[in-house]
C-alpha positions in Angstrom: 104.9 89.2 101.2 103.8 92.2 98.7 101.0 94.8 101.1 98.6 94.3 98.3 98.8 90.6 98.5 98.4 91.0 101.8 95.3 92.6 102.2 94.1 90.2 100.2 95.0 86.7 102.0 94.0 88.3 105.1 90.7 89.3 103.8 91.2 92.7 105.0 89.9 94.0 101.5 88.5 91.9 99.2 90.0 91.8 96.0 93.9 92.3 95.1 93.5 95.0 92.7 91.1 97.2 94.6 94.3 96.9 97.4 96.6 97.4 95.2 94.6 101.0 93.7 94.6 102.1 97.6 98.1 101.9 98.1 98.8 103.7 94.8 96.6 106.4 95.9 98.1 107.0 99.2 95.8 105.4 101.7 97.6 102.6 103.1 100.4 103.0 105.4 102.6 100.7 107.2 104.6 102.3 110.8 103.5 105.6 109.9 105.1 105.8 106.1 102.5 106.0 102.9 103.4 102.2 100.9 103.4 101.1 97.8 101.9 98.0 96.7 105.0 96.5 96.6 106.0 97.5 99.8 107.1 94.3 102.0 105.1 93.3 105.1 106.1 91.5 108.1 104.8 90.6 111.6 104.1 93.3 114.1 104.0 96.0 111.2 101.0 98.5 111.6 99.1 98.8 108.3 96.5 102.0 108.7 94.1 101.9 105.7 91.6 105.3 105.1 88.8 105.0 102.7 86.2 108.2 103.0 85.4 108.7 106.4 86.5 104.8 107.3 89.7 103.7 108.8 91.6 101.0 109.8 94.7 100.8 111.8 95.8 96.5 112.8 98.8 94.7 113.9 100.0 92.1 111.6 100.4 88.6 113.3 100.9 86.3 110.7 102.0 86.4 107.1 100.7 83.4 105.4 101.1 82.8 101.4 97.6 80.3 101.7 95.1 80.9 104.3 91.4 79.5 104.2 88.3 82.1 105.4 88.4 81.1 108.6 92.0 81.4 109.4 92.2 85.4 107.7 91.1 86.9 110.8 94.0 85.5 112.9 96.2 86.9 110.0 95.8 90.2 112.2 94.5 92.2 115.2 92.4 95.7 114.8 93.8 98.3 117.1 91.2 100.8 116.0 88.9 100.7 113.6 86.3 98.6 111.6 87.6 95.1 110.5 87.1 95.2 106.6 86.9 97.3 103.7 
């Protein structure tokens, strides 16, 4: 699945475009390399997400094409961090 999409189903930020504008400014990063939004995500990848003084670093556990609200949350698991952006 596409990182931007991802952010998205997992709820992690809200909306697919604002995802997709933080990847193609450099402040998403999966393993330790800056991604694109295109960039392909799988389980146990470490996405770390900076916006202004926030930031985010979680385990994927799941890639799911549909997942309802209360499923996102298991999607992934913050290792440090706040939970959304």
């Amino acid at each position: 699945m596409r990182l931007d999409k991802y952010l998205k189903v997992s709820r992690i930020i809200k909306r697919r475009t604002v995802a997709k504008e933080a990847c193609d400014t450099g402040r998403v990063s999966i393993n330790g390399k800056v991604a694109k939004p295109g960039t392909e995500v799988n389980v146990n990848d470490i996405i770390e997400i900076r916006f202004g003084n926030r930031m985010l670093k979680a385990e994927i556990l799941d890639v799911a094409e549909n997942v309802k609200k209360e499923g996102a949350a298991a999607m992934y698991r913050v290792v440090e961090g706040e939970d959304t952006f």
